[in-house]
Biopython code that builds the backbone (N, CA, C, O; Angstrom):
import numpy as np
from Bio.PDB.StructureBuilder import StructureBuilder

atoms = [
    (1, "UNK", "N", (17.879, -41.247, 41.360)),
    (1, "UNK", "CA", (17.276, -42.575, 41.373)),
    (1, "UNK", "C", (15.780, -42.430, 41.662)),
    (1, "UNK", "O", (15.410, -41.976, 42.745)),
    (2, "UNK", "N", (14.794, -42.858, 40.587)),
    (2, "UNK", "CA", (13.461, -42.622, 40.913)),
    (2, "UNK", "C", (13.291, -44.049, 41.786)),
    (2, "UNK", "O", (13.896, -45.111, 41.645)),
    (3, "UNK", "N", (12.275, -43.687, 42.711)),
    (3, "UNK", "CA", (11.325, -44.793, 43.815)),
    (3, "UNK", "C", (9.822, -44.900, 43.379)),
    (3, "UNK", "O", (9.072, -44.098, 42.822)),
    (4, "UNK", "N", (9.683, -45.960, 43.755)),
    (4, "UNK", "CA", (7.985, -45.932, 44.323)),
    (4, "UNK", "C", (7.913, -47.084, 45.867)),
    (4, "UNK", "O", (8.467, -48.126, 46.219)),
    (5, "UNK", "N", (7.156, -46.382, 46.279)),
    (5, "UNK", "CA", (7.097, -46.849, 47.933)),
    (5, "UNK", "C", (5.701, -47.737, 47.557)),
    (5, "UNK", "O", (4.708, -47.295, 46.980)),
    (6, "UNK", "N", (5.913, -49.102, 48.047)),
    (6, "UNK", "CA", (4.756, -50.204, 47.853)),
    (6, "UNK", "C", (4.492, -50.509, 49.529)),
    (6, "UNK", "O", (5.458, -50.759, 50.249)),
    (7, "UNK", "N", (3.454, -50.476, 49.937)),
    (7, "UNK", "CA", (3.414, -51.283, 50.831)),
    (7, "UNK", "C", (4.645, -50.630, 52.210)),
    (7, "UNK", "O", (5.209, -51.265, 53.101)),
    (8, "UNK", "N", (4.692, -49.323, 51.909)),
    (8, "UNK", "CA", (5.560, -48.589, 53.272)),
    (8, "UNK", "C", (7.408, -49.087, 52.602)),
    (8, "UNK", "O", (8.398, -48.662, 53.197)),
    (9, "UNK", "N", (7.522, -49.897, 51.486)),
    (9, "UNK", "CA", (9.468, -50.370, 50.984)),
    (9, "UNK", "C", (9.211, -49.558, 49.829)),
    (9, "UNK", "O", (8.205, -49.687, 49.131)),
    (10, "UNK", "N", (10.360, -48.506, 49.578)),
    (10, "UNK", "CA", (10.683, -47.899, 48.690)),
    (10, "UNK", "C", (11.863, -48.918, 47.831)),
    (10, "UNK", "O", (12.935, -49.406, 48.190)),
    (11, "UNK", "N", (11.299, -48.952, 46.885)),
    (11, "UNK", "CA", (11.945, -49.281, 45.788)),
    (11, "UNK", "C", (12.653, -48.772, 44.282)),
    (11, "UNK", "O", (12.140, -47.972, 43.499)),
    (12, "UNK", "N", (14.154, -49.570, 44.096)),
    (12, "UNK", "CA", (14.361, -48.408, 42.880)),
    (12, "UNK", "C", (13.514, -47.969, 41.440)),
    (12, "UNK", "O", (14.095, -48.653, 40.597)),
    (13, "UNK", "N", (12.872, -47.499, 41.004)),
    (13, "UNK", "CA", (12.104, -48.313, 39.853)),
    (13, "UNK", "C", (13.096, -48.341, 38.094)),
    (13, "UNK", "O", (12.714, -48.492, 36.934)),
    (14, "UNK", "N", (14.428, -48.117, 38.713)),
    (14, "UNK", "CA", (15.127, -48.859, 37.697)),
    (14, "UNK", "C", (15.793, -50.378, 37.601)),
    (14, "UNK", "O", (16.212, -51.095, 36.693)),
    (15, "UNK", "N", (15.648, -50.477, 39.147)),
    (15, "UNK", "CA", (15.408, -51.721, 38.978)),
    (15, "UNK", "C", (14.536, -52.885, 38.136)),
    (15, "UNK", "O", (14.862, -54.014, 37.769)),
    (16, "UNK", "N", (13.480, -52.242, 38.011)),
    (16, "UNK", "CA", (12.039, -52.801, 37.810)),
    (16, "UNK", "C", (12.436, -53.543, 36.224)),
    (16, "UNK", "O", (13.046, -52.809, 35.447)),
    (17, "UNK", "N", (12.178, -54.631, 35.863)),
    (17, "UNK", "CA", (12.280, -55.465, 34.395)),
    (17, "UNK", "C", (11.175, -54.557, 33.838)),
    (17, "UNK", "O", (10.483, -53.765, 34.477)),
    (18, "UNK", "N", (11.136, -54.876, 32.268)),
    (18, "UNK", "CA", (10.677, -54.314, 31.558)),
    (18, "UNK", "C", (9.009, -54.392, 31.651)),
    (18, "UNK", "O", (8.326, -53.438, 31.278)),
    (19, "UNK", "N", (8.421, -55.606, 32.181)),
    (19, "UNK", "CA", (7.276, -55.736, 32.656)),
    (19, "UNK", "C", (6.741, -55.194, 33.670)),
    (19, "UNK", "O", (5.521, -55.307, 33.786)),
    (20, "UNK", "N", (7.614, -54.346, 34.833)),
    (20, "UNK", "CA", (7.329, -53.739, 36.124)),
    (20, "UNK", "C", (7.622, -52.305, 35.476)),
    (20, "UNK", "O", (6.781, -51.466, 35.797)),
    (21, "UNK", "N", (8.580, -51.877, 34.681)),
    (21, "UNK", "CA", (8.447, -50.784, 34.262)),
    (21, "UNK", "C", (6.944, -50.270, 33.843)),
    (21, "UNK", "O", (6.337, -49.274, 34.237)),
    (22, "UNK", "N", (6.455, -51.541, 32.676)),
    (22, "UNK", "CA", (5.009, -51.133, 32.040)),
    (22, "UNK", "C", (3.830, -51.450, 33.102)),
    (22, "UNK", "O", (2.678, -51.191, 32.752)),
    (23, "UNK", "N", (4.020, -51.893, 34.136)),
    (23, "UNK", "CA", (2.926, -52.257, 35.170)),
    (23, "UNK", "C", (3.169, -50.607, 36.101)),
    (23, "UNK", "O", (2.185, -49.954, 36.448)),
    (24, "UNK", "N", (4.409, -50.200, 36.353)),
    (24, "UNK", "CA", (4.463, -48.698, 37.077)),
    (24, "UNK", "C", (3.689, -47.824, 36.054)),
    (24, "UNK", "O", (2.646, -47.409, 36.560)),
    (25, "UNK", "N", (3.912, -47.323, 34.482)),
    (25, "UNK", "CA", (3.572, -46.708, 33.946)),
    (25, "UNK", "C", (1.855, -46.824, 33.984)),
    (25, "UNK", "O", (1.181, -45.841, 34.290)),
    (26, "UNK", "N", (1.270, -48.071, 33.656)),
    (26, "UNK", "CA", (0.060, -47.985, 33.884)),
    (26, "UNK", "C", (-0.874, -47.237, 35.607)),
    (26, "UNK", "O", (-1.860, -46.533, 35.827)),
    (27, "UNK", "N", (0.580, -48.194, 36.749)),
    (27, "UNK", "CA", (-0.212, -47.513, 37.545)),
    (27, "UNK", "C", (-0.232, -45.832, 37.690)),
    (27, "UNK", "O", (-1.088, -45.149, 38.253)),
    (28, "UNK", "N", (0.832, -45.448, 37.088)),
    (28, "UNK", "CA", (0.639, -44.018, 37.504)),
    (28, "UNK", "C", (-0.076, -43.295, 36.349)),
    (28, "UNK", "O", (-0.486, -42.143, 36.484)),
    (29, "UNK", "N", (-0.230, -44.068, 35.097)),
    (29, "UNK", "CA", (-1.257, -43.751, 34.512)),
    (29, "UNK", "C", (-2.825, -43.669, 35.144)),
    (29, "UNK", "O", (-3.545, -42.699, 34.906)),
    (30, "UNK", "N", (-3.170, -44.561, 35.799)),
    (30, "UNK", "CA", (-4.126, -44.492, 36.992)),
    (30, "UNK", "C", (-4.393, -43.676, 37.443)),
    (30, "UNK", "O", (-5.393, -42.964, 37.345)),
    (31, "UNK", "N", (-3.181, -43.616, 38.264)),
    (31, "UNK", "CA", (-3.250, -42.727, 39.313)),
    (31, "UNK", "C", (-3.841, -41.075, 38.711)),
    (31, "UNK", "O", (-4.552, -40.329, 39.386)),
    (32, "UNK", "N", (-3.359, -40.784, 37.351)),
    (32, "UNK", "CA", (-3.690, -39.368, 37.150)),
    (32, "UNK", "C", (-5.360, -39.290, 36.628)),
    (32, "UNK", "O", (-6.140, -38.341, 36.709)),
    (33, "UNK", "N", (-5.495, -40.182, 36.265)),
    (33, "UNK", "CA", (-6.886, -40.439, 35.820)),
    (33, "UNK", "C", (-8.013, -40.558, 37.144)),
    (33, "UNK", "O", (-9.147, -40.083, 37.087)),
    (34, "UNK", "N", (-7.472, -41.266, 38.296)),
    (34, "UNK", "CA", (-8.481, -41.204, 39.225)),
    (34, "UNK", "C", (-8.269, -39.975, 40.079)),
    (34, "UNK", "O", (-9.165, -39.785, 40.901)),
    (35, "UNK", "N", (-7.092, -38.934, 40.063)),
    (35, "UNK", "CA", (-7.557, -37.730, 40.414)),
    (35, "UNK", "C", (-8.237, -36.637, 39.846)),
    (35, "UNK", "O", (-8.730, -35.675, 40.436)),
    (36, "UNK", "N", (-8.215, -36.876, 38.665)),
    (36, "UNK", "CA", (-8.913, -36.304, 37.487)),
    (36, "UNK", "C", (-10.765, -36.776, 38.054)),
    (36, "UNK", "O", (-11.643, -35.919, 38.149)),
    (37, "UNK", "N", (-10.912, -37.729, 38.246)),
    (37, "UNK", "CA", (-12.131, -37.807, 38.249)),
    (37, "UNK", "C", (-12.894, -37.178, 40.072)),
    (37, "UNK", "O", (-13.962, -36.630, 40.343)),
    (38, "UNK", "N", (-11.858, -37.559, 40.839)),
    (38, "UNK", "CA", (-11.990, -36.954, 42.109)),
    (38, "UNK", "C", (-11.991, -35.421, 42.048)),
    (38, "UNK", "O", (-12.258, -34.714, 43.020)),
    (39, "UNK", "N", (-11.736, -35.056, 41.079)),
    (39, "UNK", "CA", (-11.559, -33.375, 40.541)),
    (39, "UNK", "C", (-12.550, -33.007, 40.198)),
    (39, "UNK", "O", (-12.819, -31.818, 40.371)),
    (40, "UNK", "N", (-13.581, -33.970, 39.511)),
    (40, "UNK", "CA", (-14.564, -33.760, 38.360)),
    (40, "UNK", "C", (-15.920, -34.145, 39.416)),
    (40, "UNK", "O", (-17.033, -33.633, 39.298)),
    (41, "UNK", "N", (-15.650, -34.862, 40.147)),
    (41, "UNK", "CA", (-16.982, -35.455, 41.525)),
    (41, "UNK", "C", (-16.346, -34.112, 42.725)),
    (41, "UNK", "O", (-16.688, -34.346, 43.884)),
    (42, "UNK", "N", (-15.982, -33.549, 42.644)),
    (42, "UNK", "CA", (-15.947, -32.069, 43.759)),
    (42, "UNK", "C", (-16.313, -31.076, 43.023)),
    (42, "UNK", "O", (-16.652, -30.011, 43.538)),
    (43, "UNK", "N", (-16.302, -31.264, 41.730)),
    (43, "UNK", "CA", (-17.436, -29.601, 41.052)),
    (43, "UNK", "C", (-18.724, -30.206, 40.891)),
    (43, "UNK", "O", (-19.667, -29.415, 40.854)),
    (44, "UNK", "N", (-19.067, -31.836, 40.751)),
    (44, "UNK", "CA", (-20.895, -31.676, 40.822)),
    (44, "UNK", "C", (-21.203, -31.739, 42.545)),
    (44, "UNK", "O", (-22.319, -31.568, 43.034)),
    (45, "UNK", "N", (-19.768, -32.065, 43.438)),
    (45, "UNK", "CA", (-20.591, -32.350, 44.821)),
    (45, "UNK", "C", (-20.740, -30.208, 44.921)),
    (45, "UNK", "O", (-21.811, -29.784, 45.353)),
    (46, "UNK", "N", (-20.065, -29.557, 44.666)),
    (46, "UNK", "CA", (-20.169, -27.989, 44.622)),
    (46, "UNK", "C", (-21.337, -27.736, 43.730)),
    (46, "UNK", "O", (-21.854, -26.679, 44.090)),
    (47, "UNK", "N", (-21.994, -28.277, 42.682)),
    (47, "UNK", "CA", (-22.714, -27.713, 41.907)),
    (47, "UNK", "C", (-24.238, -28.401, 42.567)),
    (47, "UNK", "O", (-25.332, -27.854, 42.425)),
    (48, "UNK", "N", (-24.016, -29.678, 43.284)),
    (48, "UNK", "CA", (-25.445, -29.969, 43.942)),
    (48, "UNK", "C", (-26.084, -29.268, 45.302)),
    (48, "UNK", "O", (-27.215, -29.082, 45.752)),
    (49, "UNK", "N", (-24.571, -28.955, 45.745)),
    (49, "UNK", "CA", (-24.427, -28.250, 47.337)),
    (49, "UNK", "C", (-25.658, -26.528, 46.778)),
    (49, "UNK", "O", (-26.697, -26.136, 47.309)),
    (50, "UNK", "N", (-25.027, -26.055, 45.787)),
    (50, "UNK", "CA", (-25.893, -24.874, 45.108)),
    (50, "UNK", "C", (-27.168, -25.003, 44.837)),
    (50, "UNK", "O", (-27.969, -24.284, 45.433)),
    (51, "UNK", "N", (-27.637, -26.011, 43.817)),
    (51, "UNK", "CA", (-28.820, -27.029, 43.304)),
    (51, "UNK", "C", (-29.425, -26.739, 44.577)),
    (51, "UNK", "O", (-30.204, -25.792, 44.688)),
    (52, "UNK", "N", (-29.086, -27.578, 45.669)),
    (52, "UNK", "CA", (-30.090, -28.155, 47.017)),
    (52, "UNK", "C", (-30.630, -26.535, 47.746)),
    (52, "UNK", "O", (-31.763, -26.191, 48.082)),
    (53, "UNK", "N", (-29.450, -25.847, 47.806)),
    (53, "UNK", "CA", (-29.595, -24.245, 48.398)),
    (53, "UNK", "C", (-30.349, -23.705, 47.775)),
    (53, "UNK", "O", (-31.250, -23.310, 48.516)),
    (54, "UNK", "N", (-30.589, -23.322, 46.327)),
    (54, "UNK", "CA", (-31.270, -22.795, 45.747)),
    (54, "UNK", "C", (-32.985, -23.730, 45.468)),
    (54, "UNK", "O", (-33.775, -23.445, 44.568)),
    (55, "UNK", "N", (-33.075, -24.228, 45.938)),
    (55, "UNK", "CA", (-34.009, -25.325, 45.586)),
    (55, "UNK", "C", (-34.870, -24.569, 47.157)),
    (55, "UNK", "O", (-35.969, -24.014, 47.125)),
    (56, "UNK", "N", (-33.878, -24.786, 48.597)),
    (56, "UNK", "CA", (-34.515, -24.503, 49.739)),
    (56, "UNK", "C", (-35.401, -22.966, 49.801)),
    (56, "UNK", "O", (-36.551, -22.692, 50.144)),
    (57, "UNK", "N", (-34.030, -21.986, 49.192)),
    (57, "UNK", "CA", (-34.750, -20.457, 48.919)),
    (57, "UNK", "C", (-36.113, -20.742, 48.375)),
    (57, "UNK", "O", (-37.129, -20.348, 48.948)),
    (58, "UNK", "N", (-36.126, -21.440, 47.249)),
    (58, "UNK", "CA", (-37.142, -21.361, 46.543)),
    (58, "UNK", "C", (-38.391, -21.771, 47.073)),
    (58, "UNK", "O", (-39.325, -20.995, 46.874)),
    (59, "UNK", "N", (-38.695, -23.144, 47.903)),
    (59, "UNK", "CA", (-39.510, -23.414, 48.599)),
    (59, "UNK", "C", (-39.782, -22.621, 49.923)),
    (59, "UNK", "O", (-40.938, -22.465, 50.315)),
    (60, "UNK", "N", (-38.746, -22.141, 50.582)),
    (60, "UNK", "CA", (-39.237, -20.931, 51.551)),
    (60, "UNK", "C", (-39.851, -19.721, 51.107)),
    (60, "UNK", "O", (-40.591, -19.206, 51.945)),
    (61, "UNK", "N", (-39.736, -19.083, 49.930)),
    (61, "UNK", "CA", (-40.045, -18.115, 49.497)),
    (61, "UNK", "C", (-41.467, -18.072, 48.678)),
    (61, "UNK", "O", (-42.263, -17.233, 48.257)),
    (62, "UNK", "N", (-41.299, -19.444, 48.712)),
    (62, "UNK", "CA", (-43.130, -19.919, 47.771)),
    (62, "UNK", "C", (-43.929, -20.130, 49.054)),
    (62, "UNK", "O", (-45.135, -20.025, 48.832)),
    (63, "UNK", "N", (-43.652, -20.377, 50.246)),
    (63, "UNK", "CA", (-44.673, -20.921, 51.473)),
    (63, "UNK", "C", (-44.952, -22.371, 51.192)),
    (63, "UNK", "O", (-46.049, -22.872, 51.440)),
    (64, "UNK", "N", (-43.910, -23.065, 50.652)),
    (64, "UNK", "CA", (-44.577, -24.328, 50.750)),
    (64, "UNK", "C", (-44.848, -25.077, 51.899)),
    (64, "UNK", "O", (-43.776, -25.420, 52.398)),
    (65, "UNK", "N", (-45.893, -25.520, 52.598)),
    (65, "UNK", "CA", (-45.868, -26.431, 53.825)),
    (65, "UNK", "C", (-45.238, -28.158, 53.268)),
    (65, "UNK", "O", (-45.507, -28.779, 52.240)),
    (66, "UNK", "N", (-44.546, -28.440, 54.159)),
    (66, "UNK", "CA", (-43.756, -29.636, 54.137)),
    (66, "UNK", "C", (-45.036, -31.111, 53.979)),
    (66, "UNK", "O", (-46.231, -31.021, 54.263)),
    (67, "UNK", "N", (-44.631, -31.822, 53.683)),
    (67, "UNK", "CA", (-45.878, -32.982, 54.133)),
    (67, "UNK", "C", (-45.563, -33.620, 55.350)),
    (67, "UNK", "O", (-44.500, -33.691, 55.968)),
    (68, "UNK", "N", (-46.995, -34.192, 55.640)),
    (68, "UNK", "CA", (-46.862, -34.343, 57.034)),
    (68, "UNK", "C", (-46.212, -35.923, 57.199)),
    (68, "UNK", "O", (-46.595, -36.900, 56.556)),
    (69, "UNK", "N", (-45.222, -35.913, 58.140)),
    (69, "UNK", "CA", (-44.421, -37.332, 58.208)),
    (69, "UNK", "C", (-45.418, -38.754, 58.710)),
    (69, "UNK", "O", (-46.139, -38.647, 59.702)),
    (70, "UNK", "N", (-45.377, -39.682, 58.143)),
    (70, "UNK", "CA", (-46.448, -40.497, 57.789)),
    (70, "UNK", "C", (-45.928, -41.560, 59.006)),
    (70, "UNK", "O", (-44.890, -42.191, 58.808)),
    (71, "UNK", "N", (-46.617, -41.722, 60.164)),
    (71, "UNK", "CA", (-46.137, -43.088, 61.862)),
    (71, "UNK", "C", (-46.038, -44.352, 60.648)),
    (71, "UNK", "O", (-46.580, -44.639, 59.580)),
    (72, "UNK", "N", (-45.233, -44.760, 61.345)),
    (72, "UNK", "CA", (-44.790, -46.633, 60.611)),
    (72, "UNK", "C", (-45.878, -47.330, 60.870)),
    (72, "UNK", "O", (-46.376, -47.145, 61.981)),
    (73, "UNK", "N", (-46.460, -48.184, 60.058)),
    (73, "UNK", "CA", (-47.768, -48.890, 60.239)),
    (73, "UNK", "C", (-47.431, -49.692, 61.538)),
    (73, "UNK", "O", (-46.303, -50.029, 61.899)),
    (74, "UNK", "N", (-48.994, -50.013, 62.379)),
    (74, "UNK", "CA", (-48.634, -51.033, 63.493)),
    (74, "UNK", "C", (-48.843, -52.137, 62.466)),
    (74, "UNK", "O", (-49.589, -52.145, 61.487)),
    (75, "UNK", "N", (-47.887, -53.196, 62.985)),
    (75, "UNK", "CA", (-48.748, -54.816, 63.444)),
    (75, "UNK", "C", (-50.027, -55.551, 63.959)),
    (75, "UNK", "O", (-50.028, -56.776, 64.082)),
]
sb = StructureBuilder()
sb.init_structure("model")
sb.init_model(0)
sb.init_chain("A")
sb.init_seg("    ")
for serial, (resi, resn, name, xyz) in enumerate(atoms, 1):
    if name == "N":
        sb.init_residue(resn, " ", resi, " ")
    sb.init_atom(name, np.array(xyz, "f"), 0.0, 1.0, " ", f" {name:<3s}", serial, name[0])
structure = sb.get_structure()
């Protein structure tokens, strides 16, 4: 007997009418698509993590001096 748990109640999903059948299919159509993309945003957050590292070497190794941090205007 397949389930899907809503809201903490497991339910049968043969129960489900033909309209809850196609509303499950979409959601778990979803569902594979938004881990797919959570898959795809952890190789650019890995590929910027590199980007930023290699970016730091590079400015340490050139001597760049930083600019100087600019006081908040008075009133």
């Amino acid at each position: 007997m397949p389930k899907i748990k809503l809201d903490e109640i497991e339910y049968n999903t043969e129960d489900l009418s033909e309209r809850g059948q196609a509303n499950l299919k979409s959601l778990q159509f979803l569902e594979v698509q938004m881990q797919k993309l959570r898959s795809e945003i952890a190789v650019y957050q890995t590929a910027q993590q590199t980007y930023v590292a290699a970016l730091k070497a590079e400015i340490k190794s050139s001597d760049i001096e930083p600019l100087p941090v600019e006081s908040p205007a008075q009133e």
